[in-house]
C-alpha positions as semicolon CSV with decimal commas, in nm:
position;residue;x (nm);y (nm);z (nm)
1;X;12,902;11,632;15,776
2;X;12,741;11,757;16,045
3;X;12,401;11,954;16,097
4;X;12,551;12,260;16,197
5;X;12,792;12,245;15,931
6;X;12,521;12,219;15,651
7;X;12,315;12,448;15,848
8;X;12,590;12,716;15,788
9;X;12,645;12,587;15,451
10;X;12,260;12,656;15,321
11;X;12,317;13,049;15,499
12;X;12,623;13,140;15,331
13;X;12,453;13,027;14,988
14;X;12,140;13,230;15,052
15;X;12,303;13,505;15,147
16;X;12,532;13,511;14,802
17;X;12,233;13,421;14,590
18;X;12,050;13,771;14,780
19;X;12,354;13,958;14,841
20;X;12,494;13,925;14,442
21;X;12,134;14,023;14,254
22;X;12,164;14,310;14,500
23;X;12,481;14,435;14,358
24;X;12,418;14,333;13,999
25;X;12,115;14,583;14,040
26;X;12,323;14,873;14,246
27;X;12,549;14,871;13,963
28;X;12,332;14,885;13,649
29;X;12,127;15,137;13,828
30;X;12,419;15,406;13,893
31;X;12,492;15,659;13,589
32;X;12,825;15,579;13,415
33;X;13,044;15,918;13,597
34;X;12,887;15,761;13,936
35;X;13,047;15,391;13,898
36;X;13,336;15,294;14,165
37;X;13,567;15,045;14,042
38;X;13,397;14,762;14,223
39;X;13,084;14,841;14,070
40;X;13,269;14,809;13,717
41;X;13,388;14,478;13,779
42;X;13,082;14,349;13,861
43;X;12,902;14,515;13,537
44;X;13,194;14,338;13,382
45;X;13,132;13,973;13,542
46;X;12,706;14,075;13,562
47;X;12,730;14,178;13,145
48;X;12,801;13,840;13,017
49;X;12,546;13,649;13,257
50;X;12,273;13,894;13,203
51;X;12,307;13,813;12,794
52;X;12,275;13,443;12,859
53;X;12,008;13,468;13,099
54;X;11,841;13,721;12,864
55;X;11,944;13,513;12,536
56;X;11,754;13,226;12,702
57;X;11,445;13,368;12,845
58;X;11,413;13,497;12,452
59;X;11,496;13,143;12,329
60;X;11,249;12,990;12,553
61;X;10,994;13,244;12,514
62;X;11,043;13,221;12,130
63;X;10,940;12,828;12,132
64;X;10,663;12,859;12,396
65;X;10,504;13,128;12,135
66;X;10,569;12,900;11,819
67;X;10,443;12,589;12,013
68;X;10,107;12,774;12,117
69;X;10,114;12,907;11,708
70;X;10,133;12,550;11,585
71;X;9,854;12,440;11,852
72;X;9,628;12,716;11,726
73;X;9,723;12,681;11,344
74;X;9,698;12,296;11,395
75;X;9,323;12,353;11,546
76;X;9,206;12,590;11,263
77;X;9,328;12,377;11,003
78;X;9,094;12,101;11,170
79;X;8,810;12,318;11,180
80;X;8,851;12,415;10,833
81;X;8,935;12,090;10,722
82;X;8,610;11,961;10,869
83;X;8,384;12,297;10,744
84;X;8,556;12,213;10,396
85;X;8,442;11,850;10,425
86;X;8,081;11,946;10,551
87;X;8,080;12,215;10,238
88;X;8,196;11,925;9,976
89;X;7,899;11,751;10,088
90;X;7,684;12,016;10,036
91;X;7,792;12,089;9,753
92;X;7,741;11,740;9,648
93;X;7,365;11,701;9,718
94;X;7,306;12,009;9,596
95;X;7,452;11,893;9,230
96;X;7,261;11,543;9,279
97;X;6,951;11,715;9,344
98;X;7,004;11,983;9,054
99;X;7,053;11,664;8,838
100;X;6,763;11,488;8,955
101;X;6,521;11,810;8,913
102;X;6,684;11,796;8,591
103;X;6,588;11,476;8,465
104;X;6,254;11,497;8,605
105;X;6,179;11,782;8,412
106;X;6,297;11,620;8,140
107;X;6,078;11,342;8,172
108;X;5,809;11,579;8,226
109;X;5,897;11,770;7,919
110;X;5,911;11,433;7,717
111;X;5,570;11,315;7,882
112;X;5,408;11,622;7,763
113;X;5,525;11,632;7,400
114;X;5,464;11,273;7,343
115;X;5,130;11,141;7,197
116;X;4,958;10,848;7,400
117;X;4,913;10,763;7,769
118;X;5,249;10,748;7,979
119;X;5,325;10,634;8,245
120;X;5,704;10,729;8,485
121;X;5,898;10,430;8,641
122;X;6,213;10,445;8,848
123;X;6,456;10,179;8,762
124;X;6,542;10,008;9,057
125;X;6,756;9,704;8,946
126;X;7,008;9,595;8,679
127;X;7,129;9,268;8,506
128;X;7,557;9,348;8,426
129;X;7,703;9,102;8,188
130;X;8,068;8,978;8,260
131;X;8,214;9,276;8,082
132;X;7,963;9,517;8,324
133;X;7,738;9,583;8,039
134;X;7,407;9,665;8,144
135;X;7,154;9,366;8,013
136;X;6,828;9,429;8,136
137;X;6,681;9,721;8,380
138;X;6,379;9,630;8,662
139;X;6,144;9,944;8,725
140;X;5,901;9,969;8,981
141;X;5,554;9,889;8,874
142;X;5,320;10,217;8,980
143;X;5,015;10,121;8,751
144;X;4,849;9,828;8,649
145;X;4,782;9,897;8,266
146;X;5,154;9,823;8,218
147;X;5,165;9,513;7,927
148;X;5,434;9,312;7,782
149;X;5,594;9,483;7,481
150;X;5,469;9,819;7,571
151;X;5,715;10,095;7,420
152;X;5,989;10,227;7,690
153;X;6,095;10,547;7,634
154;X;6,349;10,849;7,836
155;X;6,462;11,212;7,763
156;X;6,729;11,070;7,528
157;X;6,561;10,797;7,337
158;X;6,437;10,464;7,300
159;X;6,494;10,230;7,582
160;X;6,326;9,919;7,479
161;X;6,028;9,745;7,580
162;X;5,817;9,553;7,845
163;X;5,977;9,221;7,879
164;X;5,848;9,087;8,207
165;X;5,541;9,202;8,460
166;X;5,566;9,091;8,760
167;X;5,396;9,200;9,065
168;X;5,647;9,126;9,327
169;X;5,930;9,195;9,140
170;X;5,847;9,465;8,891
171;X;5,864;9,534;8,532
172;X;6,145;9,423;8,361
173;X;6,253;9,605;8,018
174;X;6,417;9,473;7,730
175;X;6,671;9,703;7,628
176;X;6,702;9,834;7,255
177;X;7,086;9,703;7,199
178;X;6,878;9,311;7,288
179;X;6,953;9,047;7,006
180;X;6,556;8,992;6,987
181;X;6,472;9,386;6,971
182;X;6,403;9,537;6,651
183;X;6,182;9,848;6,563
184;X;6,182;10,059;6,201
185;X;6,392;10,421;6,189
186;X;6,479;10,680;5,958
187;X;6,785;10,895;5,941
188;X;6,695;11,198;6,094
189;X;6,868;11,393;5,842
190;X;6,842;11,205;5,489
191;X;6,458;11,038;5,594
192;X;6,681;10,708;5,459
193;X;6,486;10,392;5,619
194;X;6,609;10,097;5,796
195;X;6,513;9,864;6,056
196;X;6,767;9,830;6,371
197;X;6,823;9,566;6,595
198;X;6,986;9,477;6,861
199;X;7,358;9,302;6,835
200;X;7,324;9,138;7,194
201;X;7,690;9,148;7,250
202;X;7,796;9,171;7,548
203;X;8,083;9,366;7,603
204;X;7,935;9,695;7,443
205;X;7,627;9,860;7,356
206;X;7,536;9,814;6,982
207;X;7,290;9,781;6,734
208;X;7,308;9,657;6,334
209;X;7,094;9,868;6,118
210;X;6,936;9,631;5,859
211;X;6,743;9,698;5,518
212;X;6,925;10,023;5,444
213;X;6,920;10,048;5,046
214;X;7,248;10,103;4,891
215;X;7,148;10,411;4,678
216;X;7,017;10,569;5,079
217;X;7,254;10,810;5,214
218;X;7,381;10,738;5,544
219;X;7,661;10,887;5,768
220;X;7,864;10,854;6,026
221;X;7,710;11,078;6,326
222;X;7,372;11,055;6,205
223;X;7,094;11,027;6,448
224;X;6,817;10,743;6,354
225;X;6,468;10,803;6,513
226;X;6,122;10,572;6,493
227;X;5,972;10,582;6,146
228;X;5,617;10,501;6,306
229;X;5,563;10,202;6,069
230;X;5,405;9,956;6,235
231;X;5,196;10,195;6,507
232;X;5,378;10,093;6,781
233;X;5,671;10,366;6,880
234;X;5,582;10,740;6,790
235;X;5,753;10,894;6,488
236;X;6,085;11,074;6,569
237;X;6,208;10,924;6,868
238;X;6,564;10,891;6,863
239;X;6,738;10,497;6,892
240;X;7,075;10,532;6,789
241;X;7,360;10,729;6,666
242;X;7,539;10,613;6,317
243;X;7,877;10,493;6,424
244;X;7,982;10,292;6,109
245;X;7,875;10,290;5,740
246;X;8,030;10,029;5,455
247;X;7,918;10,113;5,124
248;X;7,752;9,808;4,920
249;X;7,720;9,788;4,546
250;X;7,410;9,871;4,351
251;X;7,141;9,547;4,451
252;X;7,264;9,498;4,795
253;X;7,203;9,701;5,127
254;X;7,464;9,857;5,306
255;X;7,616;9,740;5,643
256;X;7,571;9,997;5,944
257;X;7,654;10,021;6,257
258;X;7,503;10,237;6,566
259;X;7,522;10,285;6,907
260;X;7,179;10,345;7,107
261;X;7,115;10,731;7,225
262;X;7,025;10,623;7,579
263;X;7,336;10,596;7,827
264;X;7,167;10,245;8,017
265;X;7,453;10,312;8,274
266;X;7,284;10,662;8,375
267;X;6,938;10,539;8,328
268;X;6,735;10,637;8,649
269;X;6,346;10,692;8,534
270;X;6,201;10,599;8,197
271;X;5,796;10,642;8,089
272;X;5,591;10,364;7,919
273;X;5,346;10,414;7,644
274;X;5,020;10,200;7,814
275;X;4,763;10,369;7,536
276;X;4,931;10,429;7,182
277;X;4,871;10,739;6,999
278;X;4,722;10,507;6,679
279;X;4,417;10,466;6,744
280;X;4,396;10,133;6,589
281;X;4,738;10,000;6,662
282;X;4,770;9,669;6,782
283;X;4,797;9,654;7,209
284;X;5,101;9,400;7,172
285;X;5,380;9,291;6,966
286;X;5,621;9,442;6,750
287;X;5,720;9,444;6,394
Protein backbone atom coordinates (compact mmCIF):
# COMPACT_ATOMS: atom_id res chain seq x y z
CA UNK A 1 0.00 0.00 0.00
CA UNK A 2 1.22 3.05 -0.77
CA UNK A 3 1.90 6.36 1.30
CA UNK A 4 -0.60 8.30 -0.29
CA UNK A 5 -3.02 5.65 -0.03
CA UNK A 6 -2.66 5.35 3.85
CA UNK A 7 -2.26 8.98 3.96
CA UNK A 8 -5.91 9.22 2.65
CA UNK A 9 -6.85 6.32 4.64
CA UNK A 10 -5.86 8.00 8.27
CA UNK A 11 -8.12 11.42 6.81
CA UNK A 12 -11.18 9.71 5.96
CA UNK A 13 -11.05 7.97 9.55
CA UNK A 14 -10.49 11.25 11.35
CA UNK A 15 -12.88 12.90 9.69
CA UNK A 16 -15.74 10.05 10.62
CA UNK A 17 -14.47 9.77 14.16
CA UNK A 18 -15.08 14.11 14.24
CA UNK A 19 -17.76 14.27 11.80
CA UNK A 20 -20.11 11.30 13.71
CA UNK A 21 -19.73 12.77 17.60
CA UNK A 22 -20.79 15.92 15.76
CA UNK A 23 -24.03 14.54 14.68
CA UNK A 24 -24.62 12.27 17.66
CA UNK A 25 -24.56 15.72 19.58
CA UNK A 26 -26.78 17.82 16.82
CA UNK A 27 -29.29 15.25 17.31
CA UNK A 28 -29.66 14.79 21.09
CA UNK A 29 -29.51 18.48 21.34
CA UNK A 30 -32.68 19.30 19.01
CA UNK A 31 -36.26 19.16 20.84
CA UNK A 32 -38.29 16.09 19.77
CA UNK A 33 -41.03 18.35 17.13
CA UNK A 34 -37.51 19.75 15.67
CA UNK A 35 -35.94 16.17 14.63
CA UNK A 36 -35.59 15.46 10.67
CA UNK A 37 -35.64 11.94 9.82
CA UNK A 38 -31.90 11.70 9.53
CA UNK A 39 -31.46 12.99 12.84
CA UNK A 40 -33.86 10.05 14.10
CA UNK A 41 -31.88 7.46 12.66
CA UNK A 42 -28.95 8.45 14.10
CA UNK A 43 -30.64 8.83 17.77
CA UNK A 44 -31.68 5.36 16.78
CA UNK A 45 -28.03 3.91 15.86
CA UNK A 46 -26.36 6.79 18.69
CA UNK A 47 -29.13 5.26 21.60
CA UNK A 48 -27.72 1.87 21.85
CA UNK A 49 -23.90 2.99 21.77
CA UNK A 50 -24.39 5.77 24.18
CA UNK A 51 -25.89 2.92 26.86
CA UNK A 52 -22.81 0.81 26.41
CA UNK A 53 -20.44 3.52 26.52
CA UNK A 54 -22.40 4.90 29.51
CA UNK A 55 -23.00 1.24 31.06
CA UNK A 56 -19.19 0.99 31.01
CA UNK A 57 -17.87 4.23 32.17
CA UNK A 58 -20.41 3.27 35.31
CA UNK A 59 -18.92 -0.26 35.43
CA UNK A 60 -15.48 1.01 35.43
CA UNK A 61 -16.09 3.84 37.61
CA UNK A 62 -17.95 1.47 40.03
CA UNK A 63 -14.61 -0.80 40.51
CA UNK A 64 -12.12 2.12 40.52
CA UNK A 65 -14.36 3.45 43.66
CA UNK A 66 -14.55 -0.10 45.37
CA UNK A 67 -10.79 -0.69 44.67
CA UNK A 68 -9.81 2.78 46.32
CA UNK A 69 -12.67 1.58 49.31
CA UNK A 70 -10.82 -1.67 49.87
CA UNK A 71 -7.31 0.29 49.80
CA UNK A 72 -8.61 2.69 52.42
CA UNK A 73 -10.63 0.01 54.51
CA UNK A 74 -7.55 -2.33 54.11
CA UNK A 75 -5.24 0.67 55.63
CA UNK A 76 -7.57 1.46 58.61
CA UNK A 77 -7.93 -1.98 59.53
CA UNK A 78 -3.95 -1.93 59.78
CA UNK A 79 -3.90 1.03 61.78
CA UNK A 80 -6.40 -0.27 64.06
CA UNK A 81 -5.07 -3.54 64.11
CA UNK A 82 -1.73 -2.13 65.22
CA UNK A 83 -3.46 0.70 67.86
CA UNK A 84 -5.39 -2.51 69.15
CA UNK A 85 -2.09 -4.38 69.52
CA UNK A 86 -0.24 -1.30 71.14
CA UNK A 87 -3.57 -1.01 73.56
CA UNK A 88 -3.36 -4.96 74.51
CA UNK A 89 -0.01 -4.18 75.64
CA UNK A 90 -0.96 -1.53 77.64
CA UNK A 91 -3.36 -3.00 78.98
CA UNK A 92 -1.10 -5.75 79.91
CA UNK A 93 1.52 -3.84 81.97
CA UNK A 94 -0.90 -2.01 83.43
CA UNK A 95 -2.55 -5.42 85.00
CA UNK A 96 1.18 -6.71 85.77
CA UNK A 97 1.94 -3.66 87.53
CA UNK A 98 -1.57 -3.52 89.41
CA UNK A 99 -0.58 -7.13 90.47
CA UNK A 100 2.76 -6.35 91.52
CA UNK A 101 1.60 -3.12 93.66
CA UNK A 102 -0.66 -5.67 94.86
CA UNK A 103 1.54 -8.12 96.26
CA UNK A 104 3.83 -5.62 97.56
CA UNK A 105 1.34 -4.24 99.63
CA UNK A 106 0.60 -7.36 100.69
CA UNK A 107 3.89 -8.10 101.81
CA UNK A 108 3.92 -4.84 103.40
CA UNK A 109 0.68 -5.50 105.12
CA UNK A 110 2.05 -8.98 106.30
CA UNK A 111 5.48 -7.31 107.39
CA UNK A 112 3.65 -4.97 109.53
CA UNK A 113 1.28 -7.34 111.36
CA UNK A 114 3.88 -9.87 112.00
CA UNK A 115 5.94 -9.93 115.28
CA UNK A 116 9.86 -10.13 114.84
CA UNK A 117 12.40 -8.60 112.43
CA UNK A 118 11.66 -9.26 108.60
CA UNK A 119 13.28 -9.06 106.09
CA UNK A 120 11.67 -9.00 101.78
CA UNK A 121 13.44 -11.25 99.16
CA UNK A 122 12.60 -11.61 95.50
CA UNK A 123 12.77 -15.10 94.31
CA UNK A 124 14.87 -15.22 91.49
CA UNK A 125 15.35 -18.97 90.65
CA UNK A 126 13.53 -22.34 90.79
CA UNK A 127 14.39 -26.12 91.03
CA UNK A 128 11.16 -28.05 88.71
CA UNK A 129 11.01 -31.73 89.29
CA UNK A 130 10.25 -34.00 86.19
CA UNK A 131 6.54 -33.53 86.63
CA UNK A 132 7.31 -29.35 86.74
CA UNK A 133 6.74 -29.26 90.40
CA UNK A 134 8.43 -26.53 91.95
CA UNK A 135 11.30 -28.10 94.48
CA UNK A 136 13.18 -25.43 95.87
CA UNK A 137 13.04 -21.40 95.27
CA UNK A 138 16.60 -19.13 95.26
CA UNK A 139 15.94 -15.44 96.59
CA UNK A 140 18.25 -12.76 96.43
CA UNK A 141 20.19 -12.20 99.55
CA UNK A 142 19.63 -8.20 100.57
CA UNK A 143 20.90 -8.57 104.27
CA UNK A 144 23.39 -10.36 105.99
CA UNK A 145 21.50 -11.53 109.26
CA UNK A 146 19.80 -14.11 107.01
CA UNK A 147 20.59 -17.84 108.88
CA UNK A 148 19.89 -21.32 107.96
CA UNK A 149 16.44 -22.44 109.13
CA UNK A 150 15.15 -18.99 109.52
CA UNK A 151 11.19 -19.01 109.07
CA UNK A 152 10.02 -18.02 105.30
CA UNK A 153 6.93 -16.57 105.16
CA UNK A 154 4.37 -14.62 102.11
CA UNK A 155 0.85 -12.99 102.06
CA UNK A 156 -0.67 -16.49 101.84
CA UNK A 157 1.30 -18.59 104.23
CA UNK A 158 4.14 -20.53 105.17
CA UNK A 159 6.78 -21.00 102.61
CA UNK A 160 9.41 -22.92 104.35
CA UNK A 161 12.71 -22.18 105.57
CA UNK A 162 16.41 -21.15 105.00
CA UNK A 163 18.05 -24.10 103.47
CA UNK A 164 21.20 -22.73 101.91
CA UNK A 165 23.21 -19.12 102.26
CA UNK A 166 25.24 -18.48 99.86
CA UNK A 167 26.79 -15.32 98.87
CA UNK A 168 27.16 -15.70 95.21
CA UNK A 169 24.29 -17.56 94.66
CA UNK A 170 21.68 -16.53 97.18
CA UNK A 171 19.46 -17.98 99.70
CA UNK A 172 17.93 -21.00 98.94
CA UNK A 173 14.49 -22.01 100.78
CA UNK A 174 13.22 -25.22 101.65
CA UNK A 175 9.75 -25.35 100.77
CA UNK A 176 6.95 -26.50 103.33
CA UNK A 177 5.55 -29.58 101.02
CA UNK A 178 9.84 -30.88 101.60
CA UNK A 179 10.01 -34.56 102.98
CA UNK A 180 12.44 -33.12 105.81
CA UNK A 181 10.05 -30.01 106.73
CA UNK A 182 7.88 -30.25 109.59
CA UNK A 183 6.48 -27.44 111.92
CA UNK A 184 3.32 -27.81 114.65
CA UNK A 185 -0.42 -26.34 113.50
CA UNK A 186 -3.78 -26.12 114.71
CA UNK A 187 -7.02 -26.18 112.85
CA UNK A 188 -7.97 -22.81 112.52
CA UNK A 189 -11.45 -23.57 113.26
CA UNK A 190 -11.60 -26.59 115.89
CA UNK A 191 -7.86 -25.37 117.68
CA UNK A 192 -7.36 -29.48 116.95
CA UNK A 193 -3.34 -29.94 116.95
CA UNK A 194 -1.11 -31.71 114.66
CA UNK A 195 2.25 -31.54 113.32
CA UNK A 196 2.57 -31.40 109.27
CA UNK A 197 5.16 -32.38 107.13
CA UNK A 198 6.13 -32.43 104.03
CA UNK A 199 5.23 -35.60 101.56
CA UNK A 200 8.23 -34.75 99.11
CA UNK A 201 6.45 -36.17 96.19
CA UNK A 202 7.08 -34.98 93.32
CA UNK A 203 4.41 -34.72 91.05
CA UNK A 204 2.15 -32.50 93.40
CA UNK A 205 2.25 -30.29 96.24
CA UNK A 206 1.34 -32.09 99.56
CA UNK A 207 1.76 -32.41 103.03
CA UNK A 208 0.69 -35.44 105.73
CA UNK A 209 -0.62 -34.02 108.88
CA UNK A 210 0.71 -36.26 111.71
CA UNK A 211 -0.29 -36.61 115.54
CA UNK A 212 -3.91 -35.58 115.00
CA UNK A 213 -5.89 -37.42 117.92
CA UNK A 214 -8.76 -39.43 116.82
CA UNK A 215 -11.37 -37.86 119.22
CA UNK A 216 -9.94 -34.04 117.30
CA UNK A 217 -12.30 -32.80 114.83
CA UNK A 218 -10.96 -32.23 111.53
CA UNK A 219 -12.48 -31.38 108.06
CA UNK A 220 -12.16 -31.26 104.78
CA UNK A 221 -11.53 -27.40 103.80
CA UNK A 222 -10.10 -26.54 106.99
CA UNK A 223 -7.28 -24.13 107.12
CA UNK A 224 -4.22 -25.28 109.55
CA UNK A 225 -2.04 -22.34 110.83
CA UNK A 226 1.37 -22.39 113.24
CA UNK A 227 0.51 -23.39 116.78
CA UNK A 228 3.73 -21.41 118.03
CA UNK A 229 5.05 -24.48 119.95
CA UNK A 230 8.39 -24.60 119.71
CA UNK A 231 9.09 -20.49 119.30
CA UNK A 232 10.09 -20.69 116.01
CA UNK A 233 7.03 -19.67 113.43
CA UNK A 234 4.46 -17.06 114.90
CA UNK A 235 1.07 -18.36 115.99
CA UNK A 236 -1.62 -18.28 113.22
CA UNK A 237 0.15 -18.39 110.12
CA UNK A 238 -1.57 -20.39 107.69
CA UNK A 239 0.41 -23.86 106.07
CA UNK A 240 -2.13 -25.78 104.52
CA UNK A 241 -5.61 -26.41 103.55
CA UNK A 242 -7.37 -29.89 104.78
CA UNK A 243 -7.86 -31.83 101.62
CA UNK A 244 -8.45 -35.38 103.06
CA UNK A 245 -9.55 -36.78 106.47
CA UNK A 246 -9.86 -40.84 107.32
CA UNK A 247 -11.37 -41.41 110.53
CA UNK A 248 -9.26 -43.81 112.98
CA UNK A 249 -10.66 -45.72 115.90
CA UNK A 250 -10.47 -44.64 119.48
CA UNK A 251 -6.27 -45.10 120.44
CA UNK A 252 -5.01 -44.27 117.07
CA UNK A 253 -4.59 -40.83 115.20
CA UNK A 254 -6.28 -40.08 112.20
CA UNK A 255 -4.73 -39.91 108.65
CA UNK A 256 -4.91 -36.32 106.92
CA UNK A 257 -4.09 -34.94 104.10
CA UNK A 258 -3.38 -31.09 103.02
CA UNK A 259 -2.25 -29.09 100.45
CA UNK A 260 0.10 -25.97 101.40
CA UNK A 261 -1.74 -22.33 101.19
CA UNK A 262 1.13 -20.82 99.19
CA UNK A 263 0.79 -21.25 95.24
CA UNK A 264 5.04 -21.93 94.84
CA UNK A 265 4.21 -21.52 91.05
CA UNK A 266 3.11 -17.71 91.67
CA UNK A 267 5.63 -17.14 94.33
CA UNK A 268 7.51 -13.81 93.46
CA UNK A 269 8.69 -12.12 96.99
CA UNK A 270 8.59 -13.81 100.38
CA UNK A 271 9.97 -12.10 103.98
CA UNK A 272 12.25 -13.94 106.46
CA UNK A 273 11.96 -13.82 110.16
CA UNK A 274 16.01 -12.87 111.06
CA UNK A 275 14.92 -11.86 114.94
CA UNK A 276 11.97 -14.08 116.37
CA UNK A 277 9.26 -12.54 118.28
CA UNK A 278 10.24 -15.10 121.49
CA UNK A 279 12.47 -13.58 123.10
CA UNK A 280 14.21 -16.63 124.18
CA UNK A 281 13.64 -18.85 121.23
CA UNK A 282 16.35 -20.72 119.96
CA UNK A 283 18.28 -18.76 116.67
CA UNK A 284 18.26 -22.22 114.71
CA UNK A 285 16.58 -25.40 114.22
CA UNK A 286 13.23 -26.63 114.21
CA UNK A 287 11.04 -28.92 116.10
Amino acid sequence: MSQDVKRYRDLVIVAVLLTVPFFFLRANMKSPEELSAADQAVLRISAPIEFAVSSMARGVSNVVSDYVYLVDVKANNAKLSSENARLHEQVRRLEEAQRDNQQLRRLLALKETTPGDLVSAQVIGRDFSEFFRITRVVVDRRSKDVRLHMPVIAPDGVVGSVLKVDAADGIHIQLAVDAAFGVDVEDERTRSHGFIRGTGDPSKYACRVQMVDARDTMEVGDILVTSGKGKWFPKGIPVARVTRVIKREPGRDQEVEAEPTVDFSRLDSVLIMTGSPYEDAPTKGKL
